[in-house]
C-alpha positions as CSV (number, residue, x, y, z in Angstrom):
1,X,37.8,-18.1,-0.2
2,X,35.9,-20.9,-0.4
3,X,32.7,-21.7,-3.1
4,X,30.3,-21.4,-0.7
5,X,32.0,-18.1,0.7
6,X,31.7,-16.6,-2.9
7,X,27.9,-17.1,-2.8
8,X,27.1,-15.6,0.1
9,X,29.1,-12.4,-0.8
10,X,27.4,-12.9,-4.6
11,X,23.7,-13.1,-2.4
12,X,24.6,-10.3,0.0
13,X,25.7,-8.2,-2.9
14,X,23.1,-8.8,-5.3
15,X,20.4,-8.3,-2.6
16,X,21.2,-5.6,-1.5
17,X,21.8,-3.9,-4.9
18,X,18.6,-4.7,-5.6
19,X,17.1,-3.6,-2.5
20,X,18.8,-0.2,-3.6
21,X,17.5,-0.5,-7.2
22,X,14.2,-1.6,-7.6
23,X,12.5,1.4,-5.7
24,X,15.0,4.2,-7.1
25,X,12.4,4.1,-10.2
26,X,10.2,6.3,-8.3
27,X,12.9,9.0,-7.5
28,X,14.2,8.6,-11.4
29,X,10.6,9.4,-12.2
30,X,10.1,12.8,-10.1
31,X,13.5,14.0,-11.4
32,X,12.2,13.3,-15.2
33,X,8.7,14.7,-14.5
34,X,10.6,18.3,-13.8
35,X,11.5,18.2,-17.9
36,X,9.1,16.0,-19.6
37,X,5.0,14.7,-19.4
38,X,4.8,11.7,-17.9
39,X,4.0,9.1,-21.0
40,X,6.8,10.5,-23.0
41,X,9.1,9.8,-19.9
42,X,7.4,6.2,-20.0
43,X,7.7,5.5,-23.7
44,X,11.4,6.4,-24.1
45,X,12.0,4.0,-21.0
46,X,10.4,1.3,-22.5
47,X,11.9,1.7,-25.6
48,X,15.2,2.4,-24.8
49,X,14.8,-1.3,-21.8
50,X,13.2,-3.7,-24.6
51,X,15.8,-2.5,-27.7
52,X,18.6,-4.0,-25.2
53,X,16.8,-6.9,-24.1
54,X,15.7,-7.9,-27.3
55,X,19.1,-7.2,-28.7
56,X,21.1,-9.4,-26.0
57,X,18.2,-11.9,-25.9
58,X,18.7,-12.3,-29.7
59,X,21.6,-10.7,-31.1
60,X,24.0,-12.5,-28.8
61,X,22.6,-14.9,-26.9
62,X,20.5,-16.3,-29.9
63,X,17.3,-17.0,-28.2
64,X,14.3,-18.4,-30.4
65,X,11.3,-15.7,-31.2
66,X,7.8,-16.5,-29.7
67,X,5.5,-18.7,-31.4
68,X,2.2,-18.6,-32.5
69,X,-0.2,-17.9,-29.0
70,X,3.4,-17.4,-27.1
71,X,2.5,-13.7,-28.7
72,X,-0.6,-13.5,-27.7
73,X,0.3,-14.0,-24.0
74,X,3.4,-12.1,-24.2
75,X,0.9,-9.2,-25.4
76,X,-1.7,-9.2,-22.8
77,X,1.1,-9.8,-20.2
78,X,2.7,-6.4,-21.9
79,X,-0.8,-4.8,-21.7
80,X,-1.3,-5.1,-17.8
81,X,2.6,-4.8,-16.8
82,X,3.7,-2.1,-18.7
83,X,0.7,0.0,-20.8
84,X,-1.6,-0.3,-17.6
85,X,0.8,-0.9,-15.1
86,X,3.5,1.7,-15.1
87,X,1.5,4.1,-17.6
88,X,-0.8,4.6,-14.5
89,X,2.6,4.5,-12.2
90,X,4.0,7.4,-14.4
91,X,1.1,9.4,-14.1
92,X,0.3,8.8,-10.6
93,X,3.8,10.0,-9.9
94,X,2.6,13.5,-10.3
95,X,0.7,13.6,-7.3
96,X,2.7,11.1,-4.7
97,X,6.2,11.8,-3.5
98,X,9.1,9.6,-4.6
99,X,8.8,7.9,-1.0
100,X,5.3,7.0,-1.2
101,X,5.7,6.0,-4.4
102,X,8.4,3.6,-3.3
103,X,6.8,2.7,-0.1
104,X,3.7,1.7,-2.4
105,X,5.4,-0.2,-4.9
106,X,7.0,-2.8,-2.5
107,X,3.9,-4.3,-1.4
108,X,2.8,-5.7,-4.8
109,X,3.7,-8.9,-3.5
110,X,0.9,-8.8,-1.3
111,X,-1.7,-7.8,-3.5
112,X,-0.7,-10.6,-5.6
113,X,-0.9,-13.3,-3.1
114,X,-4.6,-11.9,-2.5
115,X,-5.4,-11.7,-6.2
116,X,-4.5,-15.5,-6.4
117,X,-6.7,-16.1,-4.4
118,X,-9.2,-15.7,-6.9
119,X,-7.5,-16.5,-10.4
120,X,-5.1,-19.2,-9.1
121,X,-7.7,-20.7,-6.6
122,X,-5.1,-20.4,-3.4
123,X,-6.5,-20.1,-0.1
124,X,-6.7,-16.9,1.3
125,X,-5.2,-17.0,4.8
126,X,-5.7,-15.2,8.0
127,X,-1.6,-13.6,7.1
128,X,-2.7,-12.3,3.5
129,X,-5.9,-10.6,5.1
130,X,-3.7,-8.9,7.9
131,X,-1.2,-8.3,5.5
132,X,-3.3,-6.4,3.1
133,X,-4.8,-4.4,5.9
134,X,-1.7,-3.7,7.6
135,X,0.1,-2.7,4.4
136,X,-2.7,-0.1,3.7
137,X,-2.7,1.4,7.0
138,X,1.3,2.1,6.4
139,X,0.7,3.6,3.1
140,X,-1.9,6.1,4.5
141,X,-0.3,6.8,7.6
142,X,3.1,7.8,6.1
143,X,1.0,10.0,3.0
144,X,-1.3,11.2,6.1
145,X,1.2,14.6,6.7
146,X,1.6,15.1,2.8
147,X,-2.1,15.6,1.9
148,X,-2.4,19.1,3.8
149,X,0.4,20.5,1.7
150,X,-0.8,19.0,-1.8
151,X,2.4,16.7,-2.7
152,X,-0.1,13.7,-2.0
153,X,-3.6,13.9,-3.5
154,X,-6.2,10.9,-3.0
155,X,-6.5,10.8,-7.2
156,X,-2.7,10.2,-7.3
157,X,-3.2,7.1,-4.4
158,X,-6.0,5.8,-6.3
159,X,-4.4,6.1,-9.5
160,X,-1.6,4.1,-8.0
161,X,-3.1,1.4,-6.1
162,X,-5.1,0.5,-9.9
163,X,-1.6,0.4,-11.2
164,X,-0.5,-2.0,-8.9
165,X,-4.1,-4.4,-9.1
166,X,-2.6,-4.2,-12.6
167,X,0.3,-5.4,-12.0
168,X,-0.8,-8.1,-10.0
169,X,-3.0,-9.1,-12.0
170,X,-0.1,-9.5,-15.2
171,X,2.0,-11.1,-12.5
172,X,-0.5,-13.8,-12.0
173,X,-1.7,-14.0,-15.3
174,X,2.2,-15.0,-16.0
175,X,2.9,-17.2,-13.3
176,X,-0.1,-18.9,-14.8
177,X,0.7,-19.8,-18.3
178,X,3.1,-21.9,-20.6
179,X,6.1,-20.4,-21.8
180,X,7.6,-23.6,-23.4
181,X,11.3,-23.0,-22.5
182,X,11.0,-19.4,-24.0
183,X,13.8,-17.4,-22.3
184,X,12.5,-14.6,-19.2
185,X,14.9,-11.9,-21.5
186,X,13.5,-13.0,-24.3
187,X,9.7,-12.2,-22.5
188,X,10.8,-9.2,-21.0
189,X,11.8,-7.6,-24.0
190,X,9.1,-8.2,-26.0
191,X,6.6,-7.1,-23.3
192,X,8.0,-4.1,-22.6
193,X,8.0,-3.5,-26.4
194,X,4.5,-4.5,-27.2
195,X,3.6,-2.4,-24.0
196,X,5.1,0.7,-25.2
197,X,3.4,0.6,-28.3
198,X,0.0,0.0,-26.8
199,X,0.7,3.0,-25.0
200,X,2.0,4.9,-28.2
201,X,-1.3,6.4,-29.1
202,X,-2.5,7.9,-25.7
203,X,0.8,9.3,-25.5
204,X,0.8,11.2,-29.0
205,X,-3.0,12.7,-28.3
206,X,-1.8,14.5,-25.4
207,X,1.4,15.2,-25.8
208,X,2.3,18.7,-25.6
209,X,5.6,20.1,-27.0
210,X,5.7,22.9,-24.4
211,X,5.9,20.4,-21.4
212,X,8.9,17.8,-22.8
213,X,12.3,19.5,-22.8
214,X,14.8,16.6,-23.8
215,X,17.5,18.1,-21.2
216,X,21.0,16.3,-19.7
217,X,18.5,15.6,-16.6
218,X,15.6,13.7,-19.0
219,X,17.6,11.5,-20.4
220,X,19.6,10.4,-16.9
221,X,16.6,9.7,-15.7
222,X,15.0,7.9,-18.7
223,X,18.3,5.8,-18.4
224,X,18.1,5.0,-15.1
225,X,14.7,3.7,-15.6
226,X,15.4,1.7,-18.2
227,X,19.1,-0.2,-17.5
228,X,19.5,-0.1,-14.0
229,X,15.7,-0.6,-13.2
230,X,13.6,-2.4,-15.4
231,X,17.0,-4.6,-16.7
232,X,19.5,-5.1,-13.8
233,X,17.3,-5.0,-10.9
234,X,14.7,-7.4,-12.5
235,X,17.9,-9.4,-13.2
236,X,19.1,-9.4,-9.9
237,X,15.7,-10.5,-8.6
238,X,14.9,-13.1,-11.1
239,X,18.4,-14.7,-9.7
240,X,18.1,-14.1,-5.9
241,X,14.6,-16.2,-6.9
242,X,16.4,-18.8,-8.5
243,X,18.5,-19.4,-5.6
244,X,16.1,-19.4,-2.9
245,X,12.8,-18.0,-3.6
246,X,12.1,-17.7,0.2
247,X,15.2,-15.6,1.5
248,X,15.0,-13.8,-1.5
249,X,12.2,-12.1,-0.5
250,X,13.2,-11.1,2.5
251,X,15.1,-8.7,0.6
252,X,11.6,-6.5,-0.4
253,X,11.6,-5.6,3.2
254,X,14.7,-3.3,2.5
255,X,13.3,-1.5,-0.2
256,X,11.2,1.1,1.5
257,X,13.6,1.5,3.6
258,X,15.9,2.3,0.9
259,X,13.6,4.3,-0.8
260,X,12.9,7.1,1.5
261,X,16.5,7.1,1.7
262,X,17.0,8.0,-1.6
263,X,14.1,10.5,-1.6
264,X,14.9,11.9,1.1
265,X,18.6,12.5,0.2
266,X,17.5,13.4,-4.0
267,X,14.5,15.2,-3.8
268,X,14.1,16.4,-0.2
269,X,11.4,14.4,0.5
270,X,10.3,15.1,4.8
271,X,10.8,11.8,7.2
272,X,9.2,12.0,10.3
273,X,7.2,9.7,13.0
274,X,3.9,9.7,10.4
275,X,6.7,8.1,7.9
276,X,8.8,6.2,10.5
277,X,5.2,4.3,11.4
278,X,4.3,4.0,8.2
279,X,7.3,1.7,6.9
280,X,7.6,0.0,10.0
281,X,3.9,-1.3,9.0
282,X,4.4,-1.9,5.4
283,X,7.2,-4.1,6.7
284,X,5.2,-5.7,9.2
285,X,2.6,-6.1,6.2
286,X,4.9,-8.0,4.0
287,X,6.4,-10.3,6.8
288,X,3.1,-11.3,7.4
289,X,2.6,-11.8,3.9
290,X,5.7,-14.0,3.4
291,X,4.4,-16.6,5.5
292,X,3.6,-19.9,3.5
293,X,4.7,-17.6,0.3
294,X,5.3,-19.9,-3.0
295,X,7.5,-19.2,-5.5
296,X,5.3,-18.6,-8.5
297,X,3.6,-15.4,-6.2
298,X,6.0,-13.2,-6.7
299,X,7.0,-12.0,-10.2
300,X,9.1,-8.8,-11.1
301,X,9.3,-6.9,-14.1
């Protein structure tokens, strides 16, 4: 087979494994919220995620440490992307389905292209504004069925569209600053660290002992959110974005596919036309938003 044979199979591979990854995290997170609160679910994630980050990033690949304000930023960047971020995610989880949860998550892109809009001065175009509306509408109209029988609450949407303004917002706030050659493993590791620990406190003052039962099924699921999520499919997308930022992604427009799928076939989530509609628009939605789309727009963690 010939070179450029190997990387298409190597693209059409790692895409899709991606595609299937990145928005298992919200059917990994139902299945830990039957055993254990929310935070604690979060906390062991992040901790177990950053110890083999920091480990590869440093024990064997021998990257430098941060210097000086590289820790500042690598804090506040923790701060929104993982203590405000997927602290809210975690929570919200308790009130959204895995599929909605999914379905949300995949159109962070587009609230970041709008949020550049203001901190990164880009234009906001007629695509971004349809985009954002469109995106919306699919979210609602695929929860629309769920609200009548309580497995999708308006607190638990509001909670998680906050989580993902805050993970534009860390996105941008990256995408914005110097990193001086410092290594993405190396940043990832120690964000998702210094995260965890900002979230260390809220987590101990309610954490009840009852409600966390460290089962077989708890620490699957605090695995799967921690290597094959937050490690390999950030991985996988950090290279699919070296190679072409452009077709890569055109691979987002899988994942809610893929993640009613897998909520569906795990946790017995209902599809029908309400859900059908509604990832049919958020697809639409992040077509549109694709348009003109610049590398440095789309950051995954």
């Amino acid at each position: 087979m010939t070179k450029t044979g190997n990387k298409n199979w190597q693209w059409l591979l790692a895409g899709i494994s991606f595609a299937i990854l990145w928005p298992s995290a919200s059917t990994a997170t139902k299945v830990g919220l039957t055993t254990a609160q929310p935070l604690v679910i979060a906390l062991v994630r992040f901790a177990l995620a950053s110890s083999i980050m920091l480990f590869i990033a440093h024990g064997i690949q021998k990257q430098r440490l941060p210097k000086k304000d590289e820790w500042k930023q690598i804090a506040l960047y923790g701060f929104l992307n993982i203590t405000v971020y997927l602290g809210c995610y975690v929570i919200a989880m308790q009130n959204i389905t895995a599929g909605i949860g999914a379905l949300a998550v995949a159109i962070n892109p587009v609230f970041i292209s709008f949020l550049s809009v203001f901190f990164l001065k880009e234009k906001l175009t007629i695509p971004i504004m349809i985009a954002i509306l469109i995106c919306t509408i699919g979210v609602v109209c695929a929860s629309w069925p769920l609200f009548g029988s309580a497995t999708v609450t308006v607190s638990g949407l509001l909670i998680l569209l906050f989580s993902m303004l805050s993970y534009s917002a860390g996105a941008i706030y990256f995408s914005s600053k110097s990193w001086n050659g410092l290594s993405l493993l190396t940043i990832n590791g120690w964000q998702t660290l210094m995260g965890g620990i900002f979230l260390l406190p809220v987590m101990i003052l309610f954490y009840k002992s009852n409600q966390n039962h460290f089962t077989v099924k708890f620490w699957l699921s605090a695995s799967w959110l921690a290597i094959p999520v937050s490690i390999i499919a950030v991985q996988l997308w950090m290279w699919l974005l070296s190679i072409n930022p452009v077709r890569a992604g055109l691979w987002l427009f899988l994942c809610p596919l893929f993640g009613f799928i897998i909520a569906a076939w795990w946790m017995g989530d209902k599809i029908d036309i309400f859900t059908v509609i509604g990832v049919l628009l958020v697809i639409t939605g992040l077509l549109l938003s694709k348009i003109n789309a610049r590398k440095n727009q789309v950051v995954f963690d």
